[in-house]
C-alpha atoms as an extended CHARMM CRD file, in Angstrom:
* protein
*
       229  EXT
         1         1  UNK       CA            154.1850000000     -119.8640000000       74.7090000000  PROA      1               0.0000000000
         2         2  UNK       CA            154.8240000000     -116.1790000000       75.2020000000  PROA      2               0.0000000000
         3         3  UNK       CA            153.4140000000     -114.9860000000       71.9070000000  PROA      3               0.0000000000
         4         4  UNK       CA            150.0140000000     -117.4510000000       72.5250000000  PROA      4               0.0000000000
         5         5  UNK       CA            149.7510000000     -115.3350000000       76.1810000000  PROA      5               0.0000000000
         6         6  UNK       CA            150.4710000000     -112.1610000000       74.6920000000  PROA      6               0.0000000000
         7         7  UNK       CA            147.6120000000     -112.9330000000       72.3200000000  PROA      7               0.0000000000
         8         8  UNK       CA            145.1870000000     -113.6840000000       74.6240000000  PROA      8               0.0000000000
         9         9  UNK       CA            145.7190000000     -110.6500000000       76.7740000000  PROA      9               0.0000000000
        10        10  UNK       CA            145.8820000000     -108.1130000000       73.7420000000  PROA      10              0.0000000000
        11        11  UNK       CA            142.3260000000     -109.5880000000       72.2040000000  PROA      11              0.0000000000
        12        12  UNK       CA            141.0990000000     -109.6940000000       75.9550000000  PROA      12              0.0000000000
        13        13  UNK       CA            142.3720000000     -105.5560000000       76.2880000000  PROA      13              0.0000000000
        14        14  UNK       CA            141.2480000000     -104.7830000000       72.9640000000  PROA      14              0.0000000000
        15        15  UNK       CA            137.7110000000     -106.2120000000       73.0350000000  PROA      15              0.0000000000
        16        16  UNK       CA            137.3780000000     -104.3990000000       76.3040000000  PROA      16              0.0000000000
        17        17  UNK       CA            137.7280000000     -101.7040000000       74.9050000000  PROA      17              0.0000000000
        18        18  UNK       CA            135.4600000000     -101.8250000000       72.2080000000  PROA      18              0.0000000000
        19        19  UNK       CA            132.7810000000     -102.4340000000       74.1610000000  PROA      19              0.0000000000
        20        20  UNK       CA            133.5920000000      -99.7530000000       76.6360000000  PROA      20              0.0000000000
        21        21  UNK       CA            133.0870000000      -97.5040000000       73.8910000000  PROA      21              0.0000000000
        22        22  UNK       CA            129.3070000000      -98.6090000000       73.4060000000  PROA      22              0.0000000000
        23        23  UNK       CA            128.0760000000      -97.7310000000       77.2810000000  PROA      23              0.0000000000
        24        24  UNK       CA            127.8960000000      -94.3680000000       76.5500000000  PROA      24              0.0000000000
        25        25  UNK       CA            128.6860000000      -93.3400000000       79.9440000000  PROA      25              0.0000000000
        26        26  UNK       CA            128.4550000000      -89.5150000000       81.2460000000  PROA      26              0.0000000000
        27        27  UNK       CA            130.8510000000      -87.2620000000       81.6780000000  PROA      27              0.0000000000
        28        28  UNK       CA            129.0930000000      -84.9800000000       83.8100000000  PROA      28              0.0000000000
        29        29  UNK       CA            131.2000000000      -81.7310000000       84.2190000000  PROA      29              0.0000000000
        30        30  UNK       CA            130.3120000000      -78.4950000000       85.8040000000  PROA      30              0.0000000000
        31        31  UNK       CA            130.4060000000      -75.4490000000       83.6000000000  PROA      31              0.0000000000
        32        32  UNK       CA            133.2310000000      -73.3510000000       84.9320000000  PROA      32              0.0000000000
        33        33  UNK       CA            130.8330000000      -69.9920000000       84.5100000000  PROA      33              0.0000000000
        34        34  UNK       CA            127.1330000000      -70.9310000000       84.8740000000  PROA      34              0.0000000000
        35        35  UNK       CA            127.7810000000      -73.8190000000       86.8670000000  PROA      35              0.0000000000
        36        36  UNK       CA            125.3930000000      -75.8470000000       84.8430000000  PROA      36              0.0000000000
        37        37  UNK       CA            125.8610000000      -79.6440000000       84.9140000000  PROA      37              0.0000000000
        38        38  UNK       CA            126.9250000000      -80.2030000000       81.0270000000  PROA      38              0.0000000000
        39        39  UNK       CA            127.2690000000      -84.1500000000       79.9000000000  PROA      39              0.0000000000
        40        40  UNK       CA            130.4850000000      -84.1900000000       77.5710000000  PROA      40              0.0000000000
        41        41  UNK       CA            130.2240000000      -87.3260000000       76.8110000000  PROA      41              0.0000000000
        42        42  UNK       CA            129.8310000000      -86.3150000000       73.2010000000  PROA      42              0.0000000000
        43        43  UNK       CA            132.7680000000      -84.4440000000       73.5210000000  PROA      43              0.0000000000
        44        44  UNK       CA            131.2970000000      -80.9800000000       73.8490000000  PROA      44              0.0000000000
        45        45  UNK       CA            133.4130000000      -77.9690000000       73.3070000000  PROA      45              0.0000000000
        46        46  UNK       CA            130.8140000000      -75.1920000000       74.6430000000  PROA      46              0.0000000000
        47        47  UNK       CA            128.4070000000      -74.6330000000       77.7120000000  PROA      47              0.0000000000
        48        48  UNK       CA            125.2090000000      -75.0060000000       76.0990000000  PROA      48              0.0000000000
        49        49  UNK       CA            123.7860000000      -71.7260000000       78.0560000000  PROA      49              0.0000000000
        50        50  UNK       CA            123.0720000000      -68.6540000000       76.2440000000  PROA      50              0.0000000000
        51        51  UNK       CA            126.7450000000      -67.3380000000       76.9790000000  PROA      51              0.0000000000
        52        52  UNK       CA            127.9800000000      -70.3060000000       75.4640000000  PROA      52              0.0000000000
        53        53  UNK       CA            131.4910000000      -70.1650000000       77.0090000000  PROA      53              0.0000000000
        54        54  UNK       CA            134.1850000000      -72.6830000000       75.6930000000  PROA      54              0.0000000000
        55        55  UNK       CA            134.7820000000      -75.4520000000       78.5920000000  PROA      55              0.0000000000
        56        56  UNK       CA            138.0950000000      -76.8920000000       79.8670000000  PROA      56              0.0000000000
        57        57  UNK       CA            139.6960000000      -79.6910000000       77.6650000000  PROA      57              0.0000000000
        58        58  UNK       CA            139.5260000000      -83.3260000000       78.5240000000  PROA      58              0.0000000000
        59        59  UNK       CA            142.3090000000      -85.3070000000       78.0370000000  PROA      59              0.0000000000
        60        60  UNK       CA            141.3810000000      -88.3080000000       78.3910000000  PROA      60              0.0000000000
        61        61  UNK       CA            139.1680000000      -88.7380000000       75.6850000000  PROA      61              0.0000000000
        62        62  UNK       CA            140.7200000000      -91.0880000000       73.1550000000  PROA      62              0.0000000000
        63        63  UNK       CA            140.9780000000      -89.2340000000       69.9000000000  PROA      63              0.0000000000
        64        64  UNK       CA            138.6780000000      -91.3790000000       67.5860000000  PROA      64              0.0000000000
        65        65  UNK       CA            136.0180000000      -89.8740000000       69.8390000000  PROA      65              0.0000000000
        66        66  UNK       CA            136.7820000000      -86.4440000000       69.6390000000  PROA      66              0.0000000000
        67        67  UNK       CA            135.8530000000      -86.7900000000       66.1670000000  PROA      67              0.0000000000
        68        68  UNK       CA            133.0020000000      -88.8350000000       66.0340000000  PROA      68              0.0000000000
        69        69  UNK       CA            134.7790000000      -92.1200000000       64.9180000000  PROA      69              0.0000000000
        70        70  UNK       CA            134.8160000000      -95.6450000000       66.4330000000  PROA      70              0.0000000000
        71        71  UNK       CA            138.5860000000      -97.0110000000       67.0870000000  PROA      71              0.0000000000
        72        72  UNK       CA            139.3150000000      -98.4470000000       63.8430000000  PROA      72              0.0000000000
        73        73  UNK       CA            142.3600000000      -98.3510000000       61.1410000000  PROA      73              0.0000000000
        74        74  UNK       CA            140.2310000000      -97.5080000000       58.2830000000  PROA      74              0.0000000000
        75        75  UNK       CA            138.4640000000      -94.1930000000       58.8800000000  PROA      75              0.0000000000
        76        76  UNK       CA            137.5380000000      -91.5910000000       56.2970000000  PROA      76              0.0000000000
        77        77  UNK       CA            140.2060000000      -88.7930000000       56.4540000000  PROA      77              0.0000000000
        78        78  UNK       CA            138.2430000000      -86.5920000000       54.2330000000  PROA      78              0.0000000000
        79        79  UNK       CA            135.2870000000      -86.9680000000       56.9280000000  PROA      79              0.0000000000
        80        80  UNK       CA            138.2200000000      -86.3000000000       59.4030000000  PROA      80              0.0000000000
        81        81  UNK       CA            139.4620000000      -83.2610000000       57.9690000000  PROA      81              0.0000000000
        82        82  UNK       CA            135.5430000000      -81.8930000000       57.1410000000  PROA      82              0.0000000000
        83        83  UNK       CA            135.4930000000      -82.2310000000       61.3870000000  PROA      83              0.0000000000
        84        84  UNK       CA            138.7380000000      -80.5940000000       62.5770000000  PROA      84              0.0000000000
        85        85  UNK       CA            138.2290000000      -77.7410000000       60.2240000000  PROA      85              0.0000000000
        86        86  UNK       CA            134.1350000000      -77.2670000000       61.5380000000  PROA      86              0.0000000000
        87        87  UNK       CA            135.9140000000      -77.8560000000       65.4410000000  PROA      87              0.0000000000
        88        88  UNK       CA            138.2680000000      -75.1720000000       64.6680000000  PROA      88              0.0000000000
        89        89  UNK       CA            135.8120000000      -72.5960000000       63.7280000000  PROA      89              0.0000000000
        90        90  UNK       CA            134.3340000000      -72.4590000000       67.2530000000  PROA      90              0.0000000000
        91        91  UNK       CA            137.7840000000      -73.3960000000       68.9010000000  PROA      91              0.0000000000
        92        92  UNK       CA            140.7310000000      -71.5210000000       66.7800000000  PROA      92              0.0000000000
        93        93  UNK       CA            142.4870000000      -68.8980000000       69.5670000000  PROA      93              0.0000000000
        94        94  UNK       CA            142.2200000000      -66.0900000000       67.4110000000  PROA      94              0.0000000000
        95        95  UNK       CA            138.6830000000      -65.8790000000       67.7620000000  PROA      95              0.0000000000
        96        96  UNK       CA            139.1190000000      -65.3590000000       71.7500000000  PROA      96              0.0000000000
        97        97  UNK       CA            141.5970000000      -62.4470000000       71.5930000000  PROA      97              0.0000000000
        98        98  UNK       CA            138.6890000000      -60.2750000000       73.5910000000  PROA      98              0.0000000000
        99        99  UNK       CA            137.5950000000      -62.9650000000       75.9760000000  PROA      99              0.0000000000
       100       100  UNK       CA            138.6860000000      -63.6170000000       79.2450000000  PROA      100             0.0000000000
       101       101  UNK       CA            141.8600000000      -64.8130000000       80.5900000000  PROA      101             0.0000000000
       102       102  UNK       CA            140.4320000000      -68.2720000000       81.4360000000  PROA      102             0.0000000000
       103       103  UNK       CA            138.7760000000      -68.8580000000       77.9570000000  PROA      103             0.0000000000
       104       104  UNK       CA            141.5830000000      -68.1370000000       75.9760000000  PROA      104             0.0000000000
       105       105  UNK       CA            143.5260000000      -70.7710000000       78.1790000000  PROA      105             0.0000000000
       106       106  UNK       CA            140.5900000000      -73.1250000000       77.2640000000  PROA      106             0.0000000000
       107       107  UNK       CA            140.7680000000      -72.3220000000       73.7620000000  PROA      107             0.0000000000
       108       108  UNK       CA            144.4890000000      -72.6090000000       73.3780000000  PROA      108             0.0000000000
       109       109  UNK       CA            144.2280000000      -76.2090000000       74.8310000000  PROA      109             0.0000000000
       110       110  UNK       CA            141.0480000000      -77.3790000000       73.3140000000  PROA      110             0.0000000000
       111       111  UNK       CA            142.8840000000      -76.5360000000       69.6980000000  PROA      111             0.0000000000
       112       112  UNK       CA            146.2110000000      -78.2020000000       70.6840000000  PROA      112             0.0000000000
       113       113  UNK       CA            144.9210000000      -81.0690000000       72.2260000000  PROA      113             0.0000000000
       114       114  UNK       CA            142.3620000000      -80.7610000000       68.4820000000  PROA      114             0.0000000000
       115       115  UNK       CA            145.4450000000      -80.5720000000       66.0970000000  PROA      115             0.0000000000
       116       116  UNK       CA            147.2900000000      -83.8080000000       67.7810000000  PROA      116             0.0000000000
       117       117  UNK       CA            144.5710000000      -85.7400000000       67.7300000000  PROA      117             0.0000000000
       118       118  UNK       CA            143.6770000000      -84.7620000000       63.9580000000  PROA      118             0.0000000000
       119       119  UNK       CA            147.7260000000      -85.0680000000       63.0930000000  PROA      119             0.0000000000
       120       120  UNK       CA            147.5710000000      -88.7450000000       64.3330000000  PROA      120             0.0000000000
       121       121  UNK       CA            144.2570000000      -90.1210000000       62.7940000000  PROA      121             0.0000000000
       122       122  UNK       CA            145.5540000000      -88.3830000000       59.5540000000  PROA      122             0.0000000000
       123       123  UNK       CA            148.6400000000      -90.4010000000       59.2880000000  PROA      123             0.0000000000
       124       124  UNK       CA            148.4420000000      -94.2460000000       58.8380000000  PROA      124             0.0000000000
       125       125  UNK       CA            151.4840000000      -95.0370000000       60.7880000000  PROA      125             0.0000000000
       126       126  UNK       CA            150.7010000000      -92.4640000000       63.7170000000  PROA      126             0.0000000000
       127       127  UNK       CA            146.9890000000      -93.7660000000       63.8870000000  PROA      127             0.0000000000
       128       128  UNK       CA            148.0650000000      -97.5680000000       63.4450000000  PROA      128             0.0000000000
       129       129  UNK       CA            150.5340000000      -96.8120000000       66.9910000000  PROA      129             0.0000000000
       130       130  UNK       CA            148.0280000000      -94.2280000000       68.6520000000  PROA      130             0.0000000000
       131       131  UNK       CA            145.6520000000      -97.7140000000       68.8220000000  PROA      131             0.0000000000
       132       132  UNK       CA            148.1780000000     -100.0060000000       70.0530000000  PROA      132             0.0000000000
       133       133  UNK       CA            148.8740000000      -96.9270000000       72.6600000000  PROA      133             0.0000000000
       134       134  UNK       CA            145.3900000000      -97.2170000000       73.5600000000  PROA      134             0.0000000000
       135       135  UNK       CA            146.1150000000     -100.8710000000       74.2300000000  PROA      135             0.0000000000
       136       136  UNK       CA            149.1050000000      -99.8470000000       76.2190000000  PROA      136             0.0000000000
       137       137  UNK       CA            151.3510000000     -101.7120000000       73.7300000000  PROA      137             0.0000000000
       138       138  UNK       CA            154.2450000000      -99.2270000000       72.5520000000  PROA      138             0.0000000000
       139       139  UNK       CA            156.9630000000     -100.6770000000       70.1280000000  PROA      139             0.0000000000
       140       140  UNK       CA            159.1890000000      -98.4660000000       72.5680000000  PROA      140             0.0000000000
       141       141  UNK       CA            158.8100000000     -100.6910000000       75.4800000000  PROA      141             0.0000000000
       142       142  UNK       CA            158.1670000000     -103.5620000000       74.0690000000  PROA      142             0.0000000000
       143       143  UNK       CA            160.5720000000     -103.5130000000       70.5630000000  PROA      143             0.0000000000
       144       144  UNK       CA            159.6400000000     -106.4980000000       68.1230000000  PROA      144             0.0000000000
       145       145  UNK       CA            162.4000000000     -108.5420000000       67.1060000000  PROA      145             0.0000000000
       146       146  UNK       CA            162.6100000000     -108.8440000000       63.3840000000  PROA      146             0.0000000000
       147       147  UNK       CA            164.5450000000     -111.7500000000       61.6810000000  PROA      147             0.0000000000
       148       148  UNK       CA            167.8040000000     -110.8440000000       60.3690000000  PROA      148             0.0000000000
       149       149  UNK       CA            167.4000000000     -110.9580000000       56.8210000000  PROA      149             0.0000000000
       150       150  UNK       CA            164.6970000000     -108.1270000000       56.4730000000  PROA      150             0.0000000000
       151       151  UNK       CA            167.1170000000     -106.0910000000       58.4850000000  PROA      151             0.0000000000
       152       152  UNK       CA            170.5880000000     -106.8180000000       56.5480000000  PROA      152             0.0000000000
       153       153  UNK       CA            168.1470000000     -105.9040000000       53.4190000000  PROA      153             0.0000000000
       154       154  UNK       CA            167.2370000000     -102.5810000000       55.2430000000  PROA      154             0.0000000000
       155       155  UNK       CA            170.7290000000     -102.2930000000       55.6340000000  PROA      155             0.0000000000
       156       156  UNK       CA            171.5020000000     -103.0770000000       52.2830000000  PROA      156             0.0000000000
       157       157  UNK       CA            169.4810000000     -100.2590000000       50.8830000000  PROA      157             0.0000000000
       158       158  UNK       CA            170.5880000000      -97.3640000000       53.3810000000  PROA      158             0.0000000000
       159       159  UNK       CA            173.5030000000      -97.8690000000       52.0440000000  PROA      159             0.0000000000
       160       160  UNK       CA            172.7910000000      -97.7670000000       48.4830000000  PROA      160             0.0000000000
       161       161  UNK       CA            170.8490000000      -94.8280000000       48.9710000000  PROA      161             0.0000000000
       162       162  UNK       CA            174.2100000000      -93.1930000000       50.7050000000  PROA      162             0.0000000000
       163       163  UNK       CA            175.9790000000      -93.4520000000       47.5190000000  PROA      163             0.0000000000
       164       164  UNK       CA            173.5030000000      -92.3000000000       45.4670000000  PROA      164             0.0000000000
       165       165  UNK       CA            173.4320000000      -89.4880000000       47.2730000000  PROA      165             0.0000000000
       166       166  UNK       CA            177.2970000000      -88.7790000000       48.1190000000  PROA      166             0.0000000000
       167       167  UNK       CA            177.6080000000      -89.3570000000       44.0380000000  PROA      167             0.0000000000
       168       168  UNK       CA            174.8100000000      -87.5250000000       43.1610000000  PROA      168             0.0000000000
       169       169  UNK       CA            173.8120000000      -90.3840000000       41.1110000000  PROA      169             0.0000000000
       170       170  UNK       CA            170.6630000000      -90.5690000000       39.2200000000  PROA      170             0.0000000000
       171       171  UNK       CA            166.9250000000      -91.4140000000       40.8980000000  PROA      171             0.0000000000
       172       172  UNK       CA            166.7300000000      -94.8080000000       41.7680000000  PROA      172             0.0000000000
       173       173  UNK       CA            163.0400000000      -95.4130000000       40.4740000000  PROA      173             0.0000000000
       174       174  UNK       CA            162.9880000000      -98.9410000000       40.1700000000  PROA      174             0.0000000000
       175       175  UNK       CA            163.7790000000      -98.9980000000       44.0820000000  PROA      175             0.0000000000
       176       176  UNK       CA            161.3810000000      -95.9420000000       45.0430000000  PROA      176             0.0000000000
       177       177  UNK       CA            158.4700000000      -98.2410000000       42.8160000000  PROA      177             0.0000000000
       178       178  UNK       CA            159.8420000000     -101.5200000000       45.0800000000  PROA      178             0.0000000000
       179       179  UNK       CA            159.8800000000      -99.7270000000       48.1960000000  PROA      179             0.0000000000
       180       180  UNK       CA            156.2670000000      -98.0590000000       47.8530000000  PROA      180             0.0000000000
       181       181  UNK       CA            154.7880000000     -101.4960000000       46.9510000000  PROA      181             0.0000000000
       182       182  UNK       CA            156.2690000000     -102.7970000000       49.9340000000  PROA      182             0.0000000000
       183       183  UNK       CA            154.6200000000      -99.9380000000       51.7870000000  PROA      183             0.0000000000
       184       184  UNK       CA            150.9550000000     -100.4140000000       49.9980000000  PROA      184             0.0000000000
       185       185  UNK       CA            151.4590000000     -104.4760000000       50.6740000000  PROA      185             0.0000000000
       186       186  UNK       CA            151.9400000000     -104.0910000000       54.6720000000  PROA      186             0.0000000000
       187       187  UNK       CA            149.4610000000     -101.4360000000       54.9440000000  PROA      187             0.0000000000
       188       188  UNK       CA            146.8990000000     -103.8600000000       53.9990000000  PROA      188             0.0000000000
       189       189  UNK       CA            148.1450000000     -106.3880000000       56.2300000000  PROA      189             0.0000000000
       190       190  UNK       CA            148.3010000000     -104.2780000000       59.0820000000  PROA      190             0.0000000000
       191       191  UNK       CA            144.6870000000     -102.7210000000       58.3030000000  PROA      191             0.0000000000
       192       192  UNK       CA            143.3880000000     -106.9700000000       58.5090000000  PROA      192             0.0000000000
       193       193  UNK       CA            145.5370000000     -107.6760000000       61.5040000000  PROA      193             0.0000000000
       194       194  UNK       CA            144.3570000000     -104.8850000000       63.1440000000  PROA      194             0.0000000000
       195       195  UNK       CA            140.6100000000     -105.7090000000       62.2480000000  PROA      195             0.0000000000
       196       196  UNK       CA            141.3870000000     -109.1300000000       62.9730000000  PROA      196             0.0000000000
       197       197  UNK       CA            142.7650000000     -107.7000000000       66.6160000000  PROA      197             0.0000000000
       198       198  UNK       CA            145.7750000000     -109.4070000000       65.9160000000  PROA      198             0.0000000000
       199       199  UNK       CA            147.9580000000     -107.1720000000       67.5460000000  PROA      199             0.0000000000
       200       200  UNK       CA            151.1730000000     -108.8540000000       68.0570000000  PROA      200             0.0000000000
       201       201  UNK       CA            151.0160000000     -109.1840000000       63.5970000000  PROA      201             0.0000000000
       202       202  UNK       CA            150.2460000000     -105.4710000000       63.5140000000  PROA      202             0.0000000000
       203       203  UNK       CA            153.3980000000     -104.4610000000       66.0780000000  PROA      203             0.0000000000
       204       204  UNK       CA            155.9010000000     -106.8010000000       63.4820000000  PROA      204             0.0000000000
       205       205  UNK       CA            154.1720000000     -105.3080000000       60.2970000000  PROA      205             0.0000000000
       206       206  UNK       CA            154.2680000000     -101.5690000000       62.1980000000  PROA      206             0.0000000000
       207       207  UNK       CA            157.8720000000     -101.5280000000       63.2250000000  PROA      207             0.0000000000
       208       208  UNK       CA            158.5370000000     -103.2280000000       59.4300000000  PROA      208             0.0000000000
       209       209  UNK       CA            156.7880000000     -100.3080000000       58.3160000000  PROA      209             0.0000000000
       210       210  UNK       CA            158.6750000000      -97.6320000000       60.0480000000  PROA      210             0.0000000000
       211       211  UNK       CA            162.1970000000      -98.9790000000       58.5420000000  PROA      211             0.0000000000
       212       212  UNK       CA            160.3380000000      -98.8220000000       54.9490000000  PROA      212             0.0000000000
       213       213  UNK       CA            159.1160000000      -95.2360000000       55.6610000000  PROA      213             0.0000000000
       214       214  UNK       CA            161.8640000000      -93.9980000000       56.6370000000  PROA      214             0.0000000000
       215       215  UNK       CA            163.5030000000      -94.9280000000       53.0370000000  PROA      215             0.0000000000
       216       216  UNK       CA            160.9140000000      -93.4730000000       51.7350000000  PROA      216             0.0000000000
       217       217  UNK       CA            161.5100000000      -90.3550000000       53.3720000000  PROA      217             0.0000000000
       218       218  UNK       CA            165.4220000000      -90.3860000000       51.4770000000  PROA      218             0.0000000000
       219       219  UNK       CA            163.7750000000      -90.9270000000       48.5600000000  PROA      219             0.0000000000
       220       220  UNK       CA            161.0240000000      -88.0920000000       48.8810000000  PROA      220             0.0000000000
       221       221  UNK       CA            163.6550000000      -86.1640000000       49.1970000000  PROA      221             0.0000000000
       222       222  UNK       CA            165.6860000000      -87.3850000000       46.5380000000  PROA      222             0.0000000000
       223       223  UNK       CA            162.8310000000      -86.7380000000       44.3290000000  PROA      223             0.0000000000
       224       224  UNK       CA            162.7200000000      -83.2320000000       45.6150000000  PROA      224             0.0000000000
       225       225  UNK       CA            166.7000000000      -82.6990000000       44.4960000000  PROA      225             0.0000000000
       226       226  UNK       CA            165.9420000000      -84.0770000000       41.3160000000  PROA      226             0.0000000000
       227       227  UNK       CA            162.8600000000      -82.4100000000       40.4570000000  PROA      227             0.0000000000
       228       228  UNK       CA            160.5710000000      -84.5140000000       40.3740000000  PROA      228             0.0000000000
       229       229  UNK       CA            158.0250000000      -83.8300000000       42.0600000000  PROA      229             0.0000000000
């Protein structure tokens, strides 16, 4: 009963959202020099006036639309990284070491708030919980319970790994080749669940995820110590 209600309100949220995205409503701001009214609801960087002066950072734009994108798993991160590298050549602070006071304040946040965003929609895992975020669902505050035998396997493997490592035992490939299919497997699954908005799948496949990345991240480095890659 409380999975069919969390359902409902999670599809209701989500498809809210969505269309939200397509009213394409103004954000009228007033340039902090010229005091022209600028619409930034393209997510502007720069006065257009013939000064062009960099303008204040907004916040609360999601991230998929400071780069153009519609709020969706699958995006093209070679389009993404074409964008953040074009924004940074008007926003990078370097290039406002002679400016004013006030633009090289708006500069320094513009390009932090830039890199975040970019650092999130680059990573699967940190773009697949930046759009339950946006949903206000958070595996933090709301932690899905997984069934006991995925997590006495987790377990299991931790503490393989361990001795490996305390023995300084050979690369376990076989379990690095396991472990990244596993990976490859529930990123596809969360990619259709989260097309499919069905968010309370995506949490239990996202905090699954997280357990196998993080053995992935032993074995990265494992590979590392042994030289191989």
């Amino acid at each position: 009963m409380f999975a069919r209600i969390l359902q409902n309100r999670l599809r209701s949220s989500l498809l809210t959202s969505r269309l939200s995205l397509n009213t394409n409503t103004p954000l009228i701001e007033q340039c902090w020099q010229c005091q022209r009214q600028v619409d930034r609801s393209e997510c502007q960087t720069h006065c257009p006036c013939e000064k062009h002066v960099i303008l204040p950072v907004r916040s609360e734009l999601d991230y998929f639309r400071l780069f153009d994108f519609s709020r969706s798993f699958e995006i093209d991160t070679k389009q993404l990284t074409r964008i953040f590298r074009n924004k940074m050549k008007l926003l990078h602070p370097d290039l406002f070491t002679n400016k004013s006071d006030t633009e090289k304040q708006h500069s320094q946040d513009q390009s932090s708030l830039l890199n975040e965003a970019y650092k999130t929609l680059l990573s699967p895992l940190a773009r697949a919980h930046y759009l339950l975020k946006l949903e206000n669902i958070t595996l933090e505050e709301s932690p899905v319970q997984l069934e006991p035998d995925f997590l006495m396997r987790i377990m299991e493997i931790n503490e393989d790994l361990a001795e490996i490592i305390s023995k300084n035992e050979s690369f376990p490939m076989e379990l690095a080749i396991e472990m990244r299919q596993e990976i490859d497997d529930h990123m596809k699954q969360l990619s259709t669940a989260l097309n499919q908005m069905d968010l309370t799948k995506a949490r239990e496949l996202l905090a699954r995820l997280q357990y196998f990345n993080n053995i992935n991240d032993k074995l990265i480095d494992l590979e590392v110590k042994h030289g191989i890659i």
